[in-house]
Each structure stands twice: as structure tokens, then as C-alpha cells.
LUMMAR-544980 format. One record per residue (C-alpha): residue in one letter; z, x negated, y. Coordinates in Angstrom, 1 decimal, decimal comma. Layout:
<aa:A; Z:Z; X:X; Y:Y>
...
// end
This chain:
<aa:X; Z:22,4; X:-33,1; Y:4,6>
<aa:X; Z:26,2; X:-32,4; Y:6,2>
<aa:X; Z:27,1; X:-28,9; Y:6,6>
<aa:X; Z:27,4; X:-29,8; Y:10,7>
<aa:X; Z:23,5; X:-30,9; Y:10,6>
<aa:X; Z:22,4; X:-28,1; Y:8,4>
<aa:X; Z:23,5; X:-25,6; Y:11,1>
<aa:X; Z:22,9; X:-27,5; Y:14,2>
<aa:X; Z:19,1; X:-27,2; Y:12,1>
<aa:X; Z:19,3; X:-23,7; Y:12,0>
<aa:X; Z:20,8; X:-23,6; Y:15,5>
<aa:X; Z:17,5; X:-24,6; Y:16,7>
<aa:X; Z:15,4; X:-23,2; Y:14,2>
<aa:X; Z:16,6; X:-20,1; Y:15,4>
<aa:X; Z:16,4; X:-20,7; Y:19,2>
<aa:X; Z:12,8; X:-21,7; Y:18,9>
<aa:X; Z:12,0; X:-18,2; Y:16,7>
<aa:X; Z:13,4; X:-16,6; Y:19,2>
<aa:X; Z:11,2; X:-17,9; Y:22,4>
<aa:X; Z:8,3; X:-17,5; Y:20,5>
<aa:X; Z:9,3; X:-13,9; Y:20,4>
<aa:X; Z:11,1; X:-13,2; Y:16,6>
<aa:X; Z:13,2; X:-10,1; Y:16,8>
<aa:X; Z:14,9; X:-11,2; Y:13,7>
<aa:X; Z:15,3; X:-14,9; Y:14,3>
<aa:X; Z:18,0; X:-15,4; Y:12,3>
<aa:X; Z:17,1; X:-13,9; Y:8,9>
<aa:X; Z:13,5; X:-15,6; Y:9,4>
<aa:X; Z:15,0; X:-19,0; Y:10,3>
<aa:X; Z:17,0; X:-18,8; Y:7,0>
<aa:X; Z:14,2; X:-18,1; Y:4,7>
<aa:X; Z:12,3; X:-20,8; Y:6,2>
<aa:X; Z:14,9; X:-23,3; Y:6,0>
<aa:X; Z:15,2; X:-22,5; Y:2,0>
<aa:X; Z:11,8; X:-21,8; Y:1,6>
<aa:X; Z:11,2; X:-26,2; Y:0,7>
<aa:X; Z:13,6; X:-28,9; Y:0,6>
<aa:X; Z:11,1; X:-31,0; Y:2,3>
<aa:X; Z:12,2; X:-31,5; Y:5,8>
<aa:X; Z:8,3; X:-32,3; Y:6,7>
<aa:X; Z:6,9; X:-29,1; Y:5,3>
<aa:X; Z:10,3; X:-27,1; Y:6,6>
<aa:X; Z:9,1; X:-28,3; Y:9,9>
<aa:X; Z:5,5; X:-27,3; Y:9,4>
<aa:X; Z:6,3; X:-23,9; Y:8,3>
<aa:X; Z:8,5; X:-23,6; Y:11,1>
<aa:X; Z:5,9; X:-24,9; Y:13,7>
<aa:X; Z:3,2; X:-22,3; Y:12,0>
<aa:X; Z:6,0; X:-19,8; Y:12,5>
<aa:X; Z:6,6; X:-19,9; Y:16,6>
<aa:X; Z:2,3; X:-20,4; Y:16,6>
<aa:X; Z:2,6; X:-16,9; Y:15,5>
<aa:X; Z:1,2; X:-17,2; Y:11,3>
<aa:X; Z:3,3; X:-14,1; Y:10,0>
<aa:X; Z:6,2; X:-14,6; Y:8,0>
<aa:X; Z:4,9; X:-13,8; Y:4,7>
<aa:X; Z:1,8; X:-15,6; Y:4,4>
<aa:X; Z:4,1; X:-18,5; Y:5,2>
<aa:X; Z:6,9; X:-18,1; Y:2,6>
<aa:X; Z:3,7; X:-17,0; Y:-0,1>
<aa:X; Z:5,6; X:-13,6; Y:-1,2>
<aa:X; Z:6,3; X:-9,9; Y:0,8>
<aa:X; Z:9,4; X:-7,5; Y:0,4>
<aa:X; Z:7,9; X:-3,8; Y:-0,7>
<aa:X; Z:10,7; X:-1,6; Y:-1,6>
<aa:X; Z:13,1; X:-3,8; Y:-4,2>
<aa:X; Z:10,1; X:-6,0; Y:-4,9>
<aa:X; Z:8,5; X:-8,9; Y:-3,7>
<aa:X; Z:4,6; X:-9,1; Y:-4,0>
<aa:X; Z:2,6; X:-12,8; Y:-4,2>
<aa:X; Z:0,7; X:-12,8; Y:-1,0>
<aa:X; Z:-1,7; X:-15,5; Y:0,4>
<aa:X; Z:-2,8; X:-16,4; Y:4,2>
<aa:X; Z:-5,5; X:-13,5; Y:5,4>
<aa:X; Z:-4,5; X:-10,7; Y:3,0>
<aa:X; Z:-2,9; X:-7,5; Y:4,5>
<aa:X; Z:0,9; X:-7,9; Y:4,3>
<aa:X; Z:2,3; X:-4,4; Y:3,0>
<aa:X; Z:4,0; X:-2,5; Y:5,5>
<aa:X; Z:7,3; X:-0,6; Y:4,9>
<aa:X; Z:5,7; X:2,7; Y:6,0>
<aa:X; Z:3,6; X:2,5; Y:2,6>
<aa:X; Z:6,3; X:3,1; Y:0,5>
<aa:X; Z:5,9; X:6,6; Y:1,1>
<aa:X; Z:2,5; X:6,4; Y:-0,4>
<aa:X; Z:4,1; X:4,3; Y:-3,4>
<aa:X; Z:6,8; X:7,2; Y:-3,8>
<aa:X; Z:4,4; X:10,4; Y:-3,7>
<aa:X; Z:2,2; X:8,3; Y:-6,2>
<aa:X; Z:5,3; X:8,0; Y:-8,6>
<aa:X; Z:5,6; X:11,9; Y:-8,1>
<aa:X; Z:2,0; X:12,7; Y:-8,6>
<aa:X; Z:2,2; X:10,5; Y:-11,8>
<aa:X; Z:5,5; X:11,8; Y:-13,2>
<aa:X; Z:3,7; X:15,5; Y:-13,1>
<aa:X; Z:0,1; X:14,1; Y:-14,6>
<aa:X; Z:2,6; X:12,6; Y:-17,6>
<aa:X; Z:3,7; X:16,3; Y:-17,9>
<aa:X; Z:0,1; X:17,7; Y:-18,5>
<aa:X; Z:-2,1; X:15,0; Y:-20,0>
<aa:X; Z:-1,7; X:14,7; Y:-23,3>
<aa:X; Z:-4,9; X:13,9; Y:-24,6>
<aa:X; Z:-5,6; X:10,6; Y:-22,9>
<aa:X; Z:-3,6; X:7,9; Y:-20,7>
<aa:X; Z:-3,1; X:9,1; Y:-17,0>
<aa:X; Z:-5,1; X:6,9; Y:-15,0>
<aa:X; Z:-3,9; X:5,7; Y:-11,8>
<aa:X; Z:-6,2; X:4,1; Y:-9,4>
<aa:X; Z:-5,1; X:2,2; Y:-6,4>
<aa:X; Z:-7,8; X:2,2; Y:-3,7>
<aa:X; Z:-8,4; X:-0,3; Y:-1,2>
<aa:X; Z:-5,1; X:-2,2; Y:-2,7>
<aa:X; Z:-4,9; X:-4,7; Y:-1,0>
<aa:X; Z:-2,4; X:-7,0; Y:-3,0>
<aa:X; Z:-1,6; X:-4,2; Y:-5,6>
<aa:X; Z:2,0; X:-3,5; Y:-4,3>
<aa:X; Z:1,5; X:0,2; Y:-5,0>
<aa:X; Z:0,0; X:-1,0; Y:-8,5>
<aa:X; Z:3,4; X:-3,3; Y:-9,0>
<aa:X; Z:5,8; X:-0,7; Y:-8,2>
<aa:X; Z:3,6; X:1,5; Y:-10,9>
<aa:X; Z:4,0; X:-1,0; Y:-13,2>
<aa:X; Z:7,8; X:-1,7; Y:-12,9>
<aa:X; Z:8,2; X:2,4; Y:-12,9>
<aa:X; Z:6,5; X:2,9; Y:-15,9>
<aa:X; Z:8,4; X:-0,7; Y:-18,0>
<aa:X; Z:11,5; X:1,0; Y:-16,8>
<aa:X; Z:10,9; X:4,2; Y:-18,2>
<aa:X; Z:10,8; X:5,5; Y:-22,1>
<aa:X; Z:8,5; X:7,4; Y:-22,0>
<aa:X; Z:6,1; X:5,7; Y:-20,2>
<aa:X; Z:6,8; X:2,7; Y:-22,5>
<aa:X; Z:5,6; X:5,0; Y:-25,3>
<aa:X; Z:2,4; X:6,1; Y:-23,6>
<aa:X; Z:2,1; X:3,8; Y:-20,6>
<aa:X; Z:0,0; X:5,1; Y:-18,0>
<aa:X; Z:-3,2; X:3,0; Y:-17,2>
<aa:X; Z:-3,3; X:1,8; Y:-14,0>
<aa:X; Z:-6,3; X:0,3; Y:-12,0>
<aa:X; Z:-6,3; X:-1,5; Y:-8,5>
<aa:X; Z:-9,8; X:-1,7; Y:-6,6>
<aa:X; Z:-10,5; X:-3,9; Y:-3,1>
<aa:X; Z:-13,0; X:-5,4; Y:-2,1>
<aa:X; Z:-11,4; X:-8,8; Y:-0,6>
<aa:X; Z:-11,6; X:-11,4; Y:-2,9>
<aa:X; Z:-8,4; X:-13,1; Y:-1,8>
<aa:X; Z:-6,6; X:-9,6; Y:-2,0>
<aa:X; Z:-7,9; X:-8,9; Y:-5,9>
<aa:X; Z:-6,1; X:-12,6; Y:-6,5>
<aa:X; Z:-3,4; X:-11,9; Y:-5,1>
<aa:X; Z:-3,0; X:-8,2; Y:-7,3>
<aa:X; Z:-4,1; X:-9,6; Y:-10,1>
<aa:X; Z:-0,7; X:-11,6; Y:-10,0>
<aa:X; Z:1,0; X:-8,9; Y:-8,9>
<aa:X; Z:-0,4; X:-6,5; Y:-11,3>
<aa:X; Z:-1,0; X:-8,5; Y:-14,0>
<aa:X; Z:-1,1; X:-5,6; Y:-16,4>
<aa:X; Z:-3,3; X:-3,4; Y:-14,7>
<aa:X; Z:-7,2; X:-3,5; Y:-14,4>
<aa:X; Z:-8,2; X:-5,3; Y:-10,9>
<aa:X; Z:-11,5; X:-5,0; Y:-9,9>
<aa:X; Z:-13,6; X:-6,4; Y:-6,7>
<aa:X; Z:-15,9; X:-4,1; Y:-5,2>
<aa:X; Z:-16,8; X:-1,3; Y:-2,6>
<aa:X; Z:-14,4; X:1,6; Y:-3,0>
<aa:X; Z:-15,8; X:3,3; Y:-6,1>
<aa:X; Z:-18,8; X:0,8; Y:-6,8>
<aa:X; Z:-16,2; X:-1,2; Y:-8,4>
<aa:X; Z:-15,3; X:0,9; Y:-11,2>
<aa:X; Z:-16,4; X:1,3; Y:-14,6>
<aa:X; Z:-18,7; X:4,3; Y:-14,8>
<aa:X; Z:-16,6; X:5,5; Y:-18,6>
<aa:X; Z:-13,8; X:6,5; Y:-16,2>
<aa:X; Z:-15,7; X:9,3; Y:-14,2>
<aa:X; Z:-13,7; X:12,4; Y:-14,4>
<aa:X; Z:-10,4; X:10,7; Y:-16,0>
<aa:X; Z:-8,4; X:9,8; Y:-13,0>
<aa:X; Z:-5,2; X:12,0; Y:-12,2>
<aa:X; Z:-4,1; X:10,0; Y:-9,4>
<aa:X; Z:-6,2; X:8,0; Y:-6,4>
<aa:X; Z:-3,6; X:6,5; Y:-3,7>
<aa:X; Z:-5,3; X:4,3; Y:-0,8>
<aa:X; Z:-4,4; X:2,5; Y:2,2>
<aa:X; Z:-7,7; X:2,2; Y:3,4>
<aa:X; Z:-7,9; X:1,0; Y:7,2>
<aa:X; Z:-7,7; X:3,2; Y:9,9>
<aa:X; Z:-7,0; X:1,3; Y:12,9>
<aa:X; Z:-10,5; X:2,2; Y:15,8>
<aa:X; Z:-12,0; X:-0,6; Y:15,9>
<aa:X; Z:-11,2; X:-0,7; Y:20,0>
<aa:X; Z:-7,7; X:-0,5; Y:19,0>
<aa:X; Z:-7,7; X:-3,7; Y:17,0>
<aa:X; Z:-7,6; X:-5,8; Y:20,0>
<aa:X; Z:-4,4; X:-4,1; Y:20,8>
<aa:X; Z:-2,2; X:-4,7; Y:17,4>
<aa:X; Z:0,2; X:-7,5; Y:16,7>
<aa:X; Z:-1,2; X:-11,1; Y:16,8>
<aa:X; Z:-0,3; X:-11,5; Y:13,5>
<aa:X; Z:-2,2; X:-8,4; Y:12,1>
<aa:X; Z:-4,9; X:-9,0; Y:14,5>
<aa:X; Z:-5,4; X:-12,7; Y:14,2>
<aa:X; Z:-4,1; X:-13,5; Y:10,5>
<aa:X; Z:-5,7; X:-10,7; Y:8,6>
<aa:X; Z:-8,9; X:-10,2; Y:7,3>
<aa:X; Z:-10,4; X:-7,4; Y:9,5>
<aa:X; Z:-11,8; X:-5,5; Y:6,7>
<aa:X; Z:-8,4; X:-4,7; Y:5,7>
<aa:X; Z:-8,0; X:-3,4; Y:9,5>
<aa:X; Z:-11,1; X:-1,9; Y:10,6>
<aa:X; Z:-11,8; X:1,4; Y:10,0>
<aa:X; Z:-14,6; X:2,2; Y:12,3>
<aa:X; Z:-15,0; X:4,0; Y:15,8>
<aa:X; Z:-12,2; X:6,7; Y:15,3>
<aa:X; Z:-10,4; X:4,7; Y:12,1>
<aa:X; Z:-11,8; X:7,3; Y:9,5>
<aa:X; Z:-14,6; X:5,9; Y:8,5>
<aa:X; Z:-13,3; X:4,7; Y:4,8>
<aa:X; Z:-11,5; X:7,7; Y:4,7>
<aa:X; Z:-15,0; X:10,0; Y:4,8>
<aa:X; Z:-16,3; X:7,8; Y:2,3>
<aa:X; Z:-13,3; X:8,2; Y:-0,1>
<aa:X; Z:-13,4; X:12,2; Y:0,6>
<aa:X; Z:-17,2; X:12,3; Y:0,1>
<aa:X; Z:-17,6; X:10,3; Y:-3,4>
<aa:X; Z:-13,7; X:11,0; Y:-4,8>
<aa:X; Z:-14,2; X:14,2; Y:-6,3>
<aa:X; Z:-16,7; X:12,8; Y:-10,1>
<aa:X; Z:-14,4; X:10,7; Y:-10,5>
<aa:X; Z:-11,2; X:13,0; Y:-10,6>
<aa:X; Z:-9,8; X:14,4; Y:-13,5>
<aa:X; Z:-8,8; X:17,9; Y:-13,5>
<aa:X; Z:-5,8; X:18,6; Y:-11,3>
<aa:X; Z:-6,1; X:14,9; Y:-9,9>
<aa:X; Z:-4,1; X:14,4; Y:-6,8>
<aa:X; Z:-5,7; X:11,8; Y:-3,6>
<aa:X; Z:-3,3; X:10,6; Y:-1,5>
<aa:X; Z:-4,4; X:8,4; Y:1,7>
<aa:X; Z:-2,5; X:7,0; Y:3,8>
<aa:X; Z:-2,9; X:7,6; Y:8,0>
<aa:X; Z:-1,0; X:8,1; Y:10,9>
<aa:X; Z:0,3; X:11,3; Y:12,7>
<aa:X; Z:-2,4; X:11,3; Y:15,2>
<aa:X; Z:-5,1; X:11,0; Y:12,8>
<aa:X; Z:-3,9; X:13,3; Y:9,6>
<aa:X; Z:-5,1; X:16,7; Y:10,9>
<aa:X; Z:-8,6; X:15,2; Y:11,1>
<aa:X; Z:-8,2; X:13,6; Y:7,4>
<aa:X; Z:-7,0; X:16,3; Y:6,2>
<aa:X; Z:-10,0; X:18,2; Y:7,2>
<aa:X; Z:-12,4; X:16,1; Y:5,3>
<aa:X; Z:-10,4; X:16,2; Y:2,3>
<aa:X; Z:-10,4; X:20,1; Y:2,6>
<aa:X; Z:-14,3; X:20,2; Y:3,1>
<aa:X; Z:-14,4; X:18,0; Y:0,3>
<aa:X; Z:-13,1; X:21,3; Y:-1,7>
<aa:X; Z:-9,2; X:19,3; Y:-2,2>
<aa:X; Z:-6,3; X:21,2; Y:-1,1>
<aa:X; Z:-4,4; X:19,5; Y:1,5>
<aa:X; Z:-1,6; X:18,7; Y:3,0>
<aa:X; Z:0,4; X:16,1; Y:5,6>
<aa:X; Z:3,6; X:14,6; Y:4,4>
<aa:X; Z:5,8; X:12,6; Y:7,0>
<aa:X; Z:9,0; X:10,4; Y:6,3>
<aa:X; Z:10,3; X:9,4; Y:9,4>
<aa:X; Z:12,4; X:7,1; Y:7,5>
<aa:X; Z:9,8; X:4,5; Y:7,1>
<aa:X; Z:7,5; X:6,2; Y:9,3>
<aa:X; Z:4,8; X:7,0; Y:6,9>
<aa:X; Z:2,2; X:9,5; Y:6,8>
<aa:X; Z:-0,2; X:10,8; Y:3,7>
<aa:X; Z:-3,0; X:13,0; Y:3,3>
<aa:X; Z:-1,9; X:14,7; Y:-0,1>
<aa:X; Z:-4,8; X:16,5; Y:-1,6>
<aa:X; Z:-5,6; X:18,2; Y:-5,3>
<aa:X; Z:-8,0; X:19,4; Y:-7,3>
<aa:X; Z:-8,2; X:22,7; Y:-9,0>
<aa:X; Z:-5,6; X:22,9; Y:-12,4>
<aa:X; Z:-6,7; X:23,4; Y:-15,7>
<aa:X; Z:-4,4; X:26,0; Y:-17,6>
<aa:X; Z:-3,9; X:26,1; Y:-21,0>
<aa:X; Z:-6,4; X:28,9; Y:-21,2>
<aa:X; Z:-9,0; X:26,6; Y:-19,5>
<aa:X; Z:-9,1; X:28,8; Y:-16,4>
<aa:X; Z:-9,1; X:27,3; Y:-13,3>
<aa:X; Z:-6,4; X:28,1; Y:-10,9>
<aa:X; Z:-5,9; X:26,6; Y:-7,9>
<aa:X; Z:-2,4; X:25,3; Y:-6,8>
<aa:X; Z:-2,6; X:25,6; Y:-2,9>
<aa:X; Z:-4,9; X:26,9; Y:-0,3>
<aa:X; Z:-5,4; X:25,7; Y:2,8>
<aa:X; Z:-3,3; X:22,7; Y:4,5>
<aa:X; Z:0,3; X:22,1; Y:5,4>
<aa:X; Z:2,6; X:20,1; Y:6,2>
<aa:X; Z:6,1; X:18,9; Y:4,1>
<aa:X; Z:9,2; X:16,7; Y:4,3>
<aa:X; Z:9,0; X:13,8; Y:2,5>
<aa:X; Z:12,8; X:14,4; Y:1,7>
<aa:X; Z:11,5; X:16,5; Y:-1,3>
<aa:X; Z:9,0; X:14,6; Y:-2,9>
<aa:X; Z:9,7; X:11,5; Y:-1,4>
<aa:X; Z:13,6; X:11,2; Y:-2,7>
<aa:X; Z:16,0; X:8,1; Y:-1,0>
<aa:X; Z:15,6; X:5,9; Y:1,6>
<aa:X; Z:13,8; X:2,2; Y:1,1>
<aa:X; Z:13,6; X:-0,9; Y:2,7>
<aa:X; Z:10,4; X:-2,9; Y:2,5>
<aa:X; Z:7,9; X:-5,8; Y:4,7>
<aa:X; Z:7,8; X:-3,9; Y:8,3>
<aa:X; Z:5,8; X:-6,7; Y:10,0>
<aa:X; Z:2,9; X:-5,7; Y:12,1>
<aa:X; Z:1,5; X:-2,6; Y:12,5>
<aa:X; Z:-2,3; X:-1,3; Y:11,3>
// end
């Protein structure tokens, strides 16, 4: 193909993303053009494209961070606002590392959809010495089949399990787990109408729904969390800034210590909660009291990019 007829293609590729609506024509029009040499399927994906199929389910991968994560048609694509999530799970593994010493820290990632947090984990941990002497073990849970396939690529390391939040675990690892991170869905289920066509019509709704005020996975986490946590085990949950005083408050009555981190950066916001610490004395001493809020700028570090399509 001439250099004149490959951009008088992407001339039009790009005029047609943008009446169907694209903000970023341009950048989507290229990845589609080199996702196949195949004019046919170029055109297809192109077609499926301005129909309004999101981006990633198309091209088969999503950015997150400086990875890309396998992803498949009707799995929840991860959003750039979860790398906050990903970051203060890196944190509240670096400080588990620095106490446990008698066992691997176990990381679970609830509700994973396709085990991005569960990738970045494992790319932390085969970057790092010390992890590579005593790597952390680190287990992904959802309960949509075609998310477990797609973290099971992604994670290929890690234990992925199918199942219903904490139903899917083995029982041995009761009371092990310093760290549970979870994007479980909190969009009202009145406001699912209103989201982005391609969150609303291309994603499984069990990745989206999270009942009449969007909480209801996260009173279920809250409520059967705390056997399962090792002492000083951290939960963080992801939610938005509307929503985080009341999920705070059932992570509080749930006896955690809580508090709301914000990154304006990527627009994230986590419920942070702990356990009670064990001291080397085997006193219990508690680390916090009450909730609060913190900069991510702390505990967070630098910016990221990431996948910013849709919104849930």
C-alpha cells in the first residue's frame, strides 16, 4: 500500500471516529489501522468501532499504568482511576514484606476483574530482590468466568479462582491475608442507564451493578473480610467521592480503621482500612482510630497513565 493511500485511509478512518463521537480519533484510528494487515478485518474493527464496541475489547489488550492487560469482549476494561488502588496495594504490600516473616504475604485481589492489579503485583515483585527471594503470593478472585480467563493470562503466576467474593477461596488461607484490594461495582443500579454506551452496553453488568445505592458488594466485603485477614491486614476498596464516607463507615463498624485517599491525578478514590497490629510482644495495638482522609501524594508516589475509557 503507497504512503498517499495509507494516509488518505487514515484520513477517513479518522473522520469517521470522529462523527461517531471519538475524542481521540487520531490515536484510536492508528491502533486500529496496525492492529491487522487484513484490510477486511481493518474494516470490521473499524465498523465495530463507530457502532460504539470499546476500544479495547476490539484491539484484545488494555493500557494499565506501563502495562497492557489481555482483555476479551464483555469483561470490565480497567480504568485509569484504579491505579491508585494498584499503587496503595504496592504500599500496603511493601510494609507486610517488613513484618511477616514467618510465611509468604498473601495478596488477594477481589472482584479482579482481569487481574490488572494482580499483573502490576506480579511485575513489582519480578522486579524486586527481595521479593524474588521470598515472592509474595498473590491470589485474584471474580466471579465472571470470562474475567478469571482473561487474569489467568494476565496473572499467570498467581492463584485465579471463580467464585462469589470469599466463597471462592480455599478455606487453609483464613486468617493469612495481609492485603485485600477490590474494585467491586458501585455504580446504583438507576445510574447504570446513565454511563457510557460502552460500559453500559459492552460489559457484563455484574461487573457494574452494585445494587440500589452501589454498596451492596461493598457491605458484603466489610461484613465477611475480617476471618480471613491476617493480623495487621489492610482492605482497600475502591469507590467514588460521593460514596466513600458511607464505605468507610461500614468498614469502621466492621471494627477496621479507616480512611479516604483521593488522587486527583487519575481521579481515584479508596477506602483504606486495617486491622489491629501484632507487636513483637504479641500485644495488640491499634494503628489509627477513627477515619480520615489523606493525599495520595504520600502513599501514592508519581503520576501514571493508564485505559481511561468509560466510567463505572
Amino acid at each position: 500500500m503507497s504512503e498517499a493511500v495509507t494516509g488518505s485511509l487514515r484520513e477517513d478512518v479518522v473522520a469517521r471516529l470522529r462523527r461517531s463521537g471519538c475524542v481521540f480519533a487520531e490515536e484510536e484510528a492508528d491502533l486500529l489501522l496496525a492492529a491487522t494487515p487484513d484490510g477486511a478485518a481493518r474494516e470490521e474493527l473499524v465498523r465495530r468501532r463507530v457502532a460504539g464496541e470499546p476500544l479495547e475489547h476490539l484491539l484484545g489488550w488494555a493500557e494499565f499504568g506501563d502495562l497492557r492487560v489481555a482483555v476479551r469482549p464483555g469483561v470490565f476494561v480497567p480504568r485509569r482511576r484504579t491505579l491508585l488502588l494498584a499503587r496503595l496495594a504496592e504500599t500496603a504490600l511493601a510494609r507486610a514484606e517488613r513484618t511477616v516473616h514467618t510465611r509468604p504475604v498473601t495478596v488477594l485481589e477481589m472482584c479482579c476483574g482481569v487481574g490488572a492489579i494482580t499483573a502490576r503485583l506480579t511485575a513489582r515483585s519480578a522486579a524486586s530482590p527481595r521479593a524474588a527471594a521470598s515472592p509474595p503470593r498473590l491470589i485474584a478472585a471474580d466471579i465472571d468466568p470470562d474475567a478469571v480467563a482473561c487474569a489467568r493470562l494476565n496473572a499467570p503466576d498467581a492463584l485465579v479462582v471463580e467464585g462469589d467474593l470469599f466463597a471462592a477461596l480455599p478455606a487453609d488461607l483464613a486468617g493469612t491475608i495481609d492485603v485485600v484490594v477490590a474494585n467491586a461495582p458501585y455504580v446504583p443500579t438507576a445510574a447504570i442507564g446513565s454511563m457510557p454506551p460502552e460500559a453500559r452496553d459492552h460489559e457484563h453488568r455484574v461487573a457494574l451493578d452494585g445494587g440500589d445505592d452501589g454498596l451492596d458488594v461493598h457491605r458484603r466485603i466489610a461484613a465477611e473480610v475480617g476471618p480471613w485477614l491476617a493480623p495487621g491486614g489492610t482492605v482497600i476498596v475502591e469507590t467514588s467521592v460521593r460514596q466513600a464516607p458511607t464505605s468507610a463507615a461500614l468498614f469502621r463498624a466492621a471494627g477496621l480503621h479507616t480512611r479516604v485517599v483521593r488522587d486527583e491525578r487519575v481521579e481515584g478514590t479508596a477506602v483504606v482500612g486495617r486491622t489491629r497490629h501484632r507487636s513483637t510482644d504479641g500485644a495488640a495495638r491499634e494503628h489509627a482510630a477513627g477515619p480520615t482522609t489523606d493525599s495520595a501524594r504520600r502513599e501514592a508516589g508519581r503520576p501514571h497513565d493508564g485505559a481511561a475509557t468509560g466510567a463505572a
